[in-house]
VEXTIZA-256307 format. One record per residue: x, y, z of N, C-alpha, C in turn; residue in three letters. Coordinates in steps of 0.05 Angstrom, whole numbers, plus 5000, padded with zeros to 4 digits. Atoms other than C-alpha are relative to their C-alpha. Last residue first. Example, Ala and Ser with C-alpha at 12.3 -4.5 7.8 and 13.67 -1.06 7.14 Angstrom:
REM VEXTIZA-256307
   n.x   n.y   n.z  ca.x  ca.y  ca.z   c.x   c.y   c.z  code
  4984  4976  4999  5273  4979  5143  4985  5022  5014   SER
  5018  4976  5000  5246  4910  5156  5018  5024  5000   ALA
This chain:
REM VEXTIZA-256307
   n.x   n.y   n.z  ca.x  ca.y  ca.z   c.x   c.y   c.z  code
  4972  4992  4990  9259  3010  3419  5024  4979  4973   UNK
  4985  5018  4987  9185  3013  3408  5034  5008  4992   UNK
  5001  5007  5033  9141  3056  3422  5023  4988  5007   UNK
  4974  5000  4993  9104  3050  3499  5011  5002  4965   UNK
  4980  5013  5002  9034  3041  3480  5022  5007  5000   UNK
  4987  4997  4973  8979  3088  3499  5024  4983  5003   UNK
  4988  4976  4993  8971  3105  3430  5005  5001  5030   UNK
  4967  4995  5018  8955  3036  3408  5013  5019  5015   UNK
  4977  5019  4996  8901  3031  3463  5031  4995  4997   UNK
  4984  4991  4984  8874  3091  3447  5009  4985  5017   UNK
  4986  4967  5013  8860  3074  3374  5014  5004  5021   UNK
  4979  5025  5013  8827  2996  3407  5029  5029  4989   UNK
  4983  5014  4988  8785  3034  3446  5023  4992  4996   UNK
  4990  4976  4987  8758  3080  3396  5020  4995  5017   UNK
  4983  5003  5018  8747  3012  3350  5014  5028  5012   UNK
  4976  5021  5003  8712  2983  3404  5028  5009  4987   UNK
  4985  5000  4970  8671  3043  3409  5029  4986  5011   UNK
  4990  4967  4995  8649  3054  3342  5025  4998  5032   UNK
  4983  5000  5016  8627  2978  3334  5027  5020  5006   UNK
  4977  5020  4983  8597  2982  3396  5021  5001  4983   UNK
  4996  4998  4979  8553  3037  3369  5026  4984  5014   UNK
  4983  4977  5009  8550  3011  3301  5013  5008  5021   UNK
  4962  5008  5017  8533  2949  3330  5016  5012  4989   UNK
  4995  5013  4974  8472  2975  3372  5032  4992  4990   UNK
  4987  4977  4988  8448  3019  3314  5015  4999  5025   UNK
  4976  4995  5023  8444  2951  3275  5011  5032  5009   UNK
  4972  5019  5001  8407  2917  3331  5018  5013  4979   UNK
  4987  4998  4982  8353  2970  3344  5030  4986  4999   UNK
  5004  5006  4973  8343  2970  3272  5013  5002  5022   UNK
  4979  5017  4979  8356  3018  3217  4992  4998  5028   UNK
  4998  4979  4973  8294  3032  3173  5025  4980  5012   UNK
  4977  5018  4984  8277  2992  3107  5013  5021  5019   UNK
  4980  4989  4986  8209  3027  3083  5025  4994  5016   UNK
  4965  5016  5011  8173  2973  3044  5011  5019  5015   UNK
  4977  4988  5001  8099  3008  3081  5029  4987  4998   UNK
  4982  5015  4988  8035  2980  3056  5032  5014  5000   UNK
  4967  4982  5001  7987  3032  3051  5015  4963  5005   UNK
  4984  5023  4981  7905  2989  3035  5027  5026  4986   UNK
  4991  4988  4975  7873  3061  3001  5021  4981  5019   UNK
  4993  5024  4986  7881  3033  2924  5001  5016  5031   UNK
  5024  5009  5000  7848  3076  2872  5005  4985  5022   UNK
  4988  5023  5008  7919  3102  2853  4971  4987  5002   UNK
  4983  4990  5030  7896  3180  2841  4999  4964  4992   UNK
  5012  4986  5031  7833  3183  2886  5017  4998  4975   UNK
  5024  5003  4998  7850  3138  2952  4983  5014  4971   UNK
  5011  5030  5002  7925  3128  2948  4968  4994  4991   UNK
  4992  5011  5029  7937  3203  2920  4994  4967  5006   UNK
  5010  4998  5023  7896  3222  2975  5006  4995  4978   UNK
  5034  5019  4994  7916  3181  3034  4986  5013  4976   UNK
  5003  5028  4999  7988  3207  3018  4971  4995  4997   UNK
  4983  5013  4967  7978  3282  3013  4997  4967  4992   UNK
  5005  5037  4995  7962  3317  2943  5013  4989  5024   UNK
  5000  5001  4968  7956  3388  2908  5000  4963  5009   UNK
  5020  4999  4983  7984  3380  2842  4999  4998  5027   UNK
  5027  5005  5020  8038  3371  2784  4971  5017  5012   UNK
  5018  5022  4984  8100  3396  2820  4980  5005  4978   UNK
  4979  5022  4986  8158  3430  2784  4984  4978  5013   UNK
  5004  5018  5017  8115  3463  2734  5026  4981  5013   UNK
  4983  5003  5016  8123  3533  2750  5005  4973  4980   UNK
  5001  4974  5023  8056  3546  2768  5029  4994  4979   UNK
  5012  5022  5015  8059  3468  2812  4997  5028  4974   UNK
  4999  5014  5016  8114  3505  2850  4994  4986  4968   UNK
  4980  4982  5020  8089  3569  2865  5003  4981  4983   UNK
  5024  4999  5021  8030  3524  2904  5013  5017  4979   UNK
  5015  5021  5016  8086  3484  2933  4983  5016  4989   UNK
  5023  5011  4987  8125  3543  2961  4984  4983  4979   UNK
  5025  4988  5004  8190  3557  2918  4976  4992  5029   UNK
  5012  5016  5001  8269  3544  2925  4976  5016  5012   UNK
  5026  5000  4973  8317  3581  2895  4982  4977  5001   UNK
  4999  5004  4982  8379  3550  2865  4986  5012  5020   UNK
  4976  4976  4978  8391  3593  2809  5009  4984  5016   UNK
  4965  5026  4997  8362  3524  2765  5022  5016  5017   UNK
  5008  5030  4986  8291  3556  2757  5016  4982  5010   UNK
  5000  5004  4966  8306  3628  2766  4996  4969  5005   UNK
  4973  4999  4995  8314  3651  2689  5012  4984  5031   UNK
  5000  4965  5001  8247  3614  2678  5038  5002  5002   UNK
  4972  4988  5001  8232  3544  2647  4997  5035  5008   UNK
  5006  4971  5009  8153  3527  2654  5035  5012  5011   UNK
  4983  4984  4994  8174  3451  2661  4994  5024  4986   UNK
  5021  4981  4990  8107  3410  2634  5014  5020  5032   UNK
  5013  4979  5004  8142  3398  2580  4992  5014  5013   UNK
  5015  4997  5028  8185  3344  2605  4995  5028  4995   UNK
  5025  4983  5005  8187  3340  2675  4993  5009  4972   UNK
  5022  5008  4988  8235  3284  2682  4977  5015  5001   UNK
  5015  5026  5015  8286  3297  2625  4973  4987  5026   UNK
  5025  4998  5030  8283  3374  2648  4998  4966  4984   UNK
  5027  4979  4994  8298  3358  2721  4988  5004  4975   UNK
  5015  5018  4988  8353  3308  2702  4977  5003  5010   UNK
  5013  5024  5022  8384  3354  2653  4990  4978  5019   UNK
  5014  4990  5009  8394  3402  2715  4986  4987  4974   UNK
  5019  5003  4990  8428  3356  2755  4969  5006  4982   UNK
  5006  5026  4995  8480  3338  2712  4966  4998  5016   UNK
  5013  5004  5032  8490  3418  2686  4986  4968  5009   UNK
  5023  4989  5005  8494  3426  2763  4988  4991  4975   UNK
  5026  5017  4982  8542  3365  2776  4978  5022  5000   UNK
  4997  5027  5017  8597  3403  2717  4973  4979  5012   UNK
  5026  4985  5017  8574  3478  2750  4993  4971  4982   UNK
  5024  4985  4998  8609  3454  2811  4979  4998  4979   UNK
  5003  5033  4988  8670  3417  2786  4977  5005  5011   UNK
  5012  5012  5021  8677  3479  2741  4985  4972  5014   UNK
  5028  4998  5014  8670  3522  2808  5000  4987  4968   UNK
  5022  4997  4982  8721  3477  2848  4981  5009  4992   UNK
  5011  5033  5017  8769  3482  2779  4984  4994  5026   UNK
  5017  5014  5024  8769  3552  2784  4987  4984  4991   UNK
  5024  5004  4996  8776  3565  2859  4992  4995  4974   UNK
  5021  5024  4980  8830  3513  2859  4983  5017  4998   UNK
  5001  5031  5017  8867  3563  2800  4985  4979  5014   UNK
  5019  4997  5023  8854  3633  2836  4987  4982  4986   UNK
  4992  4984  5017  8886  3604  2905  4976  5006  4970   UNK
  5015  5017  5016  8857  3591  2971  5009  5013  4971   UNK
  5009  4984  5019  8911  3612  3021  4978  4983  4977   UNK
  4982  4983  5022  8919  3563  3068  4981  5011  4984   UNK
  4968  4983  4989  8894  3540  3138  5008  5011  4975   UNK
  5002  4975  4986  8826  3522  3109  5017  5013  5005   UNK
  4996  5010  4979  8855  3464  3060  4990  5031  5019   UNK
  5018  4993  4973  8817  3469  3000  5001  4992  5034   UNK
  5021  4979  5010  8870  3436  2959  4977  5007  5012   UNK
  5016  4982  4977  8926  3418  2998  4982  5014  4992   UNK
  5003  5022  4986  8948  3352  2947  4979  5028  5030   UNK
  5020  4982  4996  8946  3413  2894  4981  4972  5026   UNK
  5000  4969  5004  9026  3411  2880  4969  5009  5012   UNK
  5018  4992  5017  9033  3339  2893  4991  5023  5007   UNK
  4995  5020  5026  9063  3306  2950  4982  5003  4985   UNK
  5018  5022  5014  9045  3353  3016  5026  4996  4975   UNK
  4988  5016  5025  9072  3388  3073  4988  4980  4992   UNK
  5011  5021  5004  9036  3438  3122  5024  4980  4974   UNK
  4979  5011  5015  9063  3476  3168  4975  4976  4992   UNK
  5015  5025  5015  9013  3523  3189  5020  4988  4984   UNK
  4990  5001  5020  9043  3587  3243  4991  4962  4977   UNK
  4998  5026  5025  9008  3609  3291  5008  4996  4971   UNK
  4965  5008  5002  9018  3677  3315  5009  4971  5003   UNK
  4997  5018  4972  8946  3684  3340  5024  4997  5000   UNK
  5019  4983  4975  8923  3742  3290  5021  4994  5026   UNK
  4968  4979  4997  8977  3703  3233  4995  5014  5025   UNK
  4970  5023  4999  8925  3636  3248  5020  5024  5004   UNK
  4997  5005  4969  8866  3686  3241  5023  4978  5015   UNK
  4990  4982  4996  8883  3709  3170  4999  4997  5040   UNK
  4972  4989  5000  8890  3643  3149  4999  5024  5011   UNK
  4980  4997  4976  8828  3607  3175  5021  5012  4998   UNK
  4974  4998  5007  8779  3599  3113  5012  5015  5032   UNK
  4992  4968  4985  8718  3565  3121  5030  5007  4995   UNK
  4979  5011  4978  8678  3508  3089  5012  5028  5011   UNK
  4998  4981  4979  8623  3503  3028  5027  4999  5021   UNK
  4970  5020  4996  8617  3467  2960  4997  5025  5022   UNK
  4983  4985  4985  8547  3476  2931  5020  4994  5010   UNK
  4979  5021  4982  8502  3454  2885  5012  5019  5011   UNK
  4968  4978  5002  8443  3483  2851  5013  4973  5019   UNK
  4988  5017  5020  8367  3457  2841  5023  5013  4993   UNK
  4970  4996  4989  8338  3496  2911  5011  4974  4968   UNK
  4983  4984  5018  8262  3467  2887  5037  4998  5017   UNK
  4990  5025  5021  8207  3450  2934  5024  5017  4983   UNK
  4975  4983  5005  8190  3479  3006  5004  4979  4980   UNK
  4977  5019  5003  8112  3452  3020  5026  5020  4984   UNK
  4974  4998  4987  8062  3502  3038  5020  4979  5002   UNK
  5001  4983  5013  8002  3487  2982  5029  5018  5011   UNK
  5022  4984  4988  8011  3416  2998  5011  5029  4992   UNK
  4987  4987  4980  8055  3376  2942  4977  5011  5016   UNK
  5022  4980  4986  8043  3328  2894  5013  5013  5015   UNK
  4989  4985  4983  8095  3300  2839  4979  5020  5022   UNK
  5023  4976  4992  8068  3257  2784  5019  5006  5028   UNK
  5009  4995  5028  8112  3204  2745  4980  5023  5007   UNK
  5027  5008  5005  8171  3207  2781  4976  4998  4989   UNK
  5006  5024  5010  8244  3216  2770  4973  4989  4995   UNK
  5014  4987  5032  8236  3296  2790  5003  4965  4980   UNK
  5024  4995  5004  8231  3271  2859  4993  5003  4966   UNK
  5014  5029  5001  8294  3239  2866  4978  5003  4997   UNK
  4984  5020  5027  8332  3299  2837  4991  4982  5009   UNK
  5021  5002  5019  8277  3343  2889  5021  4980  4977   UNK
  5022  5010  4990  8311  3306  2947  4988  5003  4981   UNK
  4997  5015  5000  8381  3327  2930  4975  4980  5000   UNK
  4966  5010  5007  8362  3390  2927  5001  4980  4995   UNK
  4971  4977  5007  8303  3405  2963  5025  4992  4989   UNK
  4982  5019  5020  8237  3371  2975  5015  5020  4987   UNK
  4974  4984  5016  8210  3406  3046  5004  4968  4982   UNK
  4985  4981  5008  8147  3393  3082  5015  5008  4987   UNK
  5015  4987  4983  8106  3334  3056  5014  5033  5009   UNK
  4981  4986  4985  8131  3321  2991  4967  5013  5022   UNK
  5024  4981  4976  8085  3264  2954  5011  5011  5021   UNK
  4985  4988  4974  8130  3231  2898  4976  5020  5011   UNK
  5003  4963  5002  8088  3185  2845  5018  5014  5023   UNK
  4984  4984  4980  8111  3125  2811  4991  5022  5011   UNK
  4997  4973  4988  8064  3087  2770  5015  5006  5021   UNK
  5015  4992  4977  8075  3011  2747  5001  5030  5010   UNK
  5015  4990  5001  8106  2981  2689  4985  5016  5024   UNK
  5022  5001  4990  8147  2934  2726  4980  5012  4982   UNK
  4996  5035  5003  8217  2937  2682  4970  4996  5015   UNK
  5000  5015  5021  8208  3005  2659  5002  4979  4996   UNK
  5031  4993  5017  8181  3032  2726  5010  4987  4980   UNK
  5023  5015  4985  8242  2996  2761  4972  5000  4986   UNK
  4986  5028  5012  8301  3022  2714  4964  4994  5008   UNK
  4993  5009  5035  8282  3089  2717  4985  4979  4998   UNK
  5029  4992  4999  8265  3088  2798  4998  4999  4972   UNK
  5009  5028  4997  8341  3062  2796  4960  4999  5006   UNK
  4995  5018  5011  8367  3116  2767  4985  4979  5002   UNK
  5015  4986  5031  8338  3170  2808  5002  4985  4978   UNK
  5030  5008  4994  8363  3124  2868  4983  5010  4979   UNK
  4999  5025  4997  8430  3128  2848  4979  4985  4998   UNK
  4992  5013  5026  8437  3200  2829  4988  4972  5001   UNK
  5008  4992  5013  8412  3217  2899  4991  4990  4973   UNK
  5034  5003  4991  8459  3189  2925  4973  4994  4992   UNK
  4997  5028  5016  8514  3216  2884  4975  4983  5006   UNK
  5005  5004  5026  8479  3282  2893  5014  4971  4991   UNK
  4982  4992  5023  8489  3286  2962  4981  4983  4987   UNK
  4981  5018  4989  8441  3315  3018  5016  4995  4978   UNK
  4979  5002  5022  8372  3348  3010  5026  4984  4999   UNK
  4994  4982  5013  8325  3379  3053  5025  4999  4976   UNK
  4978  4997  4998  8278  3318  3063  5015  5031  4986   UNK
  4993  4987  4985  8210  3295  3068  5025  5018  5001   UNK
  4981  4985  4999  8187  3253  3015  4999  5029  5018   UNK
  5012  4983  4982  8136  3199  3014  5024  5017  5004   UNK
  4974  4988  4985  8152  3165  2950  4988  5015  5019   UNK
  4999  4968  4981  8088  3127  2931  5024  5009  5011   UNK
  4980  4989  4979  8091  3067  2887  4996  5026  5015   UNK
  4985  4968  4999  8028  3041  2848  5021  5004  5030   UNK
  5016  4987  5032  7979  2977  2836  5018  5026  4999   UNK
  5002  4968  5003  8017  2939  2892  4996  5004  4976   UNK
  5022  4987  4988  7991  2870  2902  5004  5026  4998   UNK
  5021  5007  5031  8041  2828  2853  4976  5019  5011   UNK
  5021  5023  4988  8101  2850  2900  4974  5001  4981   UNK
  5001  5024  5015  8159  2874  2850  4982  4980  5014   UNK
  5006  5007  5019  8146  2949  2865  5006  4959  4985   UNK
  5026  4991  5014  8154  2949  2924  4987  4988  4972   UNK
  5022  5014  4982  8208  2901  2947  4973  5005  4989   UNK
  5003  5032  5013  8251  2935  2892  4975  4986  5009   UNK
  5013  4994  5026  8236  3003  2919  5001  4976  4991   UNK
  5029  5006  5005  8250  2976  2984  4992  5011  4984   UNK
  5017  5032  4982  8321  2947  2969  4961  5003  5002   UNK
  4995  5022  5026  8341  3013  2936  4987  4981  5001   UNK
  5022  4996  5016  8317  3062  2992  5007  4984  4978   UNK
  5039  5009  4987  8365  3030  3047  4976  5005  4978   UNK
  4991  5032  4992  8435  3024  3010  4965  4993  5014   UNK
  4999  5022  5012  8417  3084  2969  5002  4977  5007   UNK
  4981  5011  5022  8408  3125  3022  4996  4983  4983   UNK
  5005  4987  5022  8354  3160  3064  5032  4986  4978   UNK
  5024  5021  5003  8365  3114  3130  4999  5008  4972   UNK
  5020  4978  4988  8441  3145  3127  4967  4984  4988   UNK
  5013  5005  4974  8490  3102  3111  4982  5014  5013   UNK
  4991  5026  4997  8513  3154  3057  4998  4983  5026   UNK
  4968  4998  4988  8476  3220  3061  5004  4964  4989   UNK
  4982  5033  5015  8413  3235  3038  5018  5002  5002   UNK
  4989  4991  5023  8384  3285  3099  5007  4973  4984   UNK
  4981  4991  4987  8313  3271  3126  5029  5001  4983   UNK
  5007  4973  4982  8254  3233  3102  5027  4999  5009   UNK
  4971  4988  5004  8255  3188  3038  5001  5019  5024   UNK
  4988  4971  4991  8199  3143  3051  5027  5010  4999   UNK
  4976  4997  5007  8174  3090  3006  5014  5023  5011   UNK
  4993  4976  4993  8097  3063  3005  5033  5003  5004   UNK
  4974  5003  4990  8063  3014  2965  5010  5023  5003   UNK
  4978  4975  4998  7993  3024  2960  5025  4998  5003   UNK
  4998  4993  4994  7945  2951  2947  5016  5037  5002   UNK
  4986  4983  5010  7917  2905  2913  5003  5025  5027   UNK
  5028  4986  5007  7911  2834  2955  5009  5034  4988   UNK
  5005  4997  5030  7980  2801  2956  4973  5019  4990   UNK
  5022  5006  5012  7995  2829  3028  5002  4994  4960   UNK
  5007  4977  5014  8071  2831  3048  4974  4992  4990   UNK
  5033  5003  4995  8082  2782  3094  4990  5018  4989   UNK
  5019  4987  4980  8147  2814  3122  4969  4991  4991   UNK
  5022  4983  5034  8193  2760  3111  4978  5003  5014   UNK
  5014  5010  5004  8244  2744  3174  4978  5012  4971   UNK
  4995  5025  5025  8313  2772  3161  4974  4989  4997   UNK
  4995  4981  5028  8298  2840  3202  4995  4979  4980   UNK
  5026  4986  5007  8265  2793  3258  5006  5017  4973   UNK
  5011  5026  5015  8336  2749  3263  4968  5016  4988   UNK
  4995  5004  5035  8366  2807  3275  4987  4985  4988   UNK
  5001  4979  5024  8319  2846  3326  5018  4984  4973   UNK
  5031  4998  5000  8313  2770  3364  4997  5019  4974   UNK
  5009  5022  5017  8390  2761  3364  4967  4999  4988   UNK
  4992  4995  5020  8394  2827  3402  4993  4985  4982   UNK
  5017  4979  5010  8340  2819  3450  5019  5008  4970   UNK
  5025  5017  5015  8378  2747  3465  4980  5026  4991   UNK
  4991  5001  5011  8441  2788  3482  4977  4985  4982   UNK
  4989  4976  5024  8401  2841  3520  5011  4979  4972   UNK
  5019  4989  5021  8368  2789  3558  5006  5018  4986   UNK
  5005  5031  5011  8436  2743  3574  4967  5014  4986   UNK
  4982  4995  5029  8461  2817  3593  4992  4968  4983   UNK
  5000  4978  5021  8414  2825  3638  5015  5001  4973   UNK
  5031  4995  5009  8406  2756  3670  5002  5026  4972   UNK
  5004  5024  5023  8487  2753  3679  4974  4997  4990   UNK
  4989  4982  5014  8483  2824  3720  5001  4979  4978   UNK
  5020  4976  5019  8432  2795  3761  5008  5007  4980   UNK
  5019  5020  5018  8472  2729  3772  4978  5021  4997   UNK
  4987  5006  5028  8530  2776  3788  4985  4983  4992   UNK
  4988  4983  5023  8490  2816  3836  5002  4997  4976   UNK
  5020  4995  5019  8462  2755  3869  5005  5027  4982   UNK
  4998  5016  5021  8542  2736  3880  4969  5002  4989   UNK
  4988  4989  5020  8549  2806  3912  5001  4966  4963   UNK
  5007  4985  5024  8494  2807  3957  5022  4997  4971   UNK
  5036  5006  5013  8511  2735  3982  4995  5023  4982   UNK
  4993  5022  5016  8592  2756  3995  4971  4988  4978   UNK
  4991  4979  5012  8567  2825  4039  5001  4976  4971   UNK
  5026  4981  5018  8516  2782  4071  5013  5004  4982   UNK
  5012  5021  5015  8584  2729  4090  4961  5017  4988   UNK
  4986  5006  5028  8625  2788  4103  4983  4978  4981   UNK
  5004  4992  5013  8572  2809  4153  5023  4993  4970   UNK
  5027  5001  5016  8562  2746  4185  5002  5028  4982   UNK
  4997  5017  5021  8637  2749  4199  4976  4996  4982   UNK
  4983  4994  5020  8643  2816  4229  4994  4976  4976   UNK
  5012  4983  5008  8587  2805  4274  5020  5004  4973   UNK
  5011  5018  5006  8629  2734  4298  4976  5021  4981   UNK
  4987  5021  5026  8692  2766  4304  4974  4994  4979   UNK
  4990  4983  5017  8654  2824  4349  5006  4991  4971   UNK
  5026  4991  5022  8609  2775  4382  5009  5024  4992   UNK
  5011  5017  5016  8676  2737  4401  4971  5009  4982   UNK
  4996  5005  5029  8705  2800  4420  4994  4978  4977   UNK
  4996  4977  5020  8662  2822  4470  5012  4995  4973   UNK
  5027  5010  5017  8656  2747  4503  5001  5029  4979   UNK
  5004  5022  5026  8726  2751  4511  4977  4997  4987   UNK
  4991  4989  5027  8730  2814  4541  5001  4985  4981   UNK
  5023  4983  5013  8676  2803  4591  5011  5004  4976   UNK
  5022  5012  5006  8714  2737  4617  4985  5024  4981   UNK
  4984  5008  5026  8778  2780  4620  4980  4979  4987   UNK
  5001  4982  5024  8734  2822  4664  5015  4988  4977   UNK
  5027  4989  5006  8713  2761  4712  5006  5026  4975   UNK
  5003  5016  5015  8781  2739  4715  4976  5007  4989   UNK
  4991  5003  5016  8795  2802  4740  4996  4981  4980   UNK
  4999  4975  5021  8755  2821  4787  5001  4999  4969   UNK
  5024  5014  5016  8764  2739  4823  4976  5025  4983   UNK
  4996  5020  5021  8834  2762  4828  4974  4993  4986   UNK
């Protein structure tokens, strides 16, 4: 008997520092998890205050020197809509520029292979407007490539540099895409399509492309070439050496260029500030999308991806 009591003695104490091992760990397990969630509240309490910071910093004024200076203007990469190179961003700091009392001259710094012509259009316009309301020199200074879309904002200016390897020119349009019908019959797919209005499927890949859409596709074409092309000869004037090749849609090497009379001269930033404008101080108006506004697109995007396959996971209704 006195075996026994003695082992029911051993079993009790066993399981009390079993209970009791068990319990201190639920109560760690409980600690790590509420410093967790006051980590995980830190982070997102500095993300949300890093956000407010980048907006409120876009809105603050940049202190633009009055003393004379360079105002600078980059166009780099494609022109697209929303796109840094757009009208919604290069509008604003051409204004900026040109209407601070310290810049003696604009500088386009141009990079780009091109993009759309409304665009484009917009900004070529509004470089017009600006020189005739400021007075003030315009020049464009292509570092590698001004093409297309890029040279119709270039040829607005009042001098045009280039290095001796810079890509200038391509002054054409284009309408591009693919055609899929004969590989659809291949696969034994079949393309139902139904429309409202006889040319509602116009340049649809899956179908036949007929004689009449490709007509009015190349007038609709040659209609934004002629547009372009009078925008090249009212900005270069005279000193356009017109050939059969100038409006094909090739595009030259800068020192071809300046022969034909698309570019003026050799010239990089720091030199047209320092010998052409007289002014070396750069100040750069360039309106760039901030961390916070590629942060809300982002979420934006997301939310709104969420929200799509939300709907569609919905039951329909009865």
């Amino acid at each position: 008997m006195e075996n026994e009591v003695t082992l029911d003695a051993k079993t009790i104490h066993w399981e009390r520092e079993a209970i009791e091992k068990l319990l201190l760990a639920d109560v760690r397990e409980r600690r790590a998890a509420r410093r967790w969630r006051i980590v995980k509240s830190v982070i997102w309490m500095l993300l949300f205050g890093a956000l407010v910071w980048a907006l409120a910093s876009d809105q603050l004024p940049t202190g633009a020197p009055s003393t004379p200076h360079t105002a600078l203007v980059s166009i780099k990469g494609e022109i697209a809509d929303q796109g840094e190179a757009s009208a919604e961003y290069v509008l604003p700091a051409l204004r900026s520029a040109l209407e601070d009392s310290g810049s003696k001259a604009l500088v386009l710094l141009i990079n780009s292979p091109g993009g759309s012509p409304v665009q484009a259009g917009l900004i070529n316009d509004e470089i017009r407007r600006l020189r005739a309301k400021h007075g003030k020199p315009i020049y464009a200074v292509v570092e590698e490539t001004c093409a297309s879309a890029a040279y119709y904002i270039a040829s607005a200016a009042d001098q045009i540099y280039v290095d001796k390897a810079s890509i200038v020119g391509s002054i054409g349009v284009l309408m591009d895409g693919f055609g899929f019908v004969d590989t659809l019959g291949k696969l034994g797919v079949e393309r139902r399509l139904l429309t409202a209005g006889q040319n509602k499927g116009f340049l649809d890949p899956f179908s036949p492309q007929t004689e009449e859409h490709r007509r009015y596709a190349q007038k609709m074409l040659d209609q934004i070439h002629q547009q372009f092309i009078s925008v090249v000869k009212q900005g270069r004037g005279d000193r356009l050496k017109e050939t059969p090749e100038t409006f094909s849609g090739l595009f030259w090497t800068g020192e071809q260029s300046i022969r034909l009379g698309l570019a003026d001269a050799y010239g990089s930033l720091d030199s047209v500030a320092r010998d052409v404008i007289k002014a070396e101080k750069l100040v750069d108006y360039t309106n760039k999308e901030n961390i916070a506004e590629r942060f809300a697109k982002r979420f934006g995007a997301a939310v709104g991806q969420g929200a799509v396959s939300a709907l569609r996971s919905m039951p329909p209704l009865r």
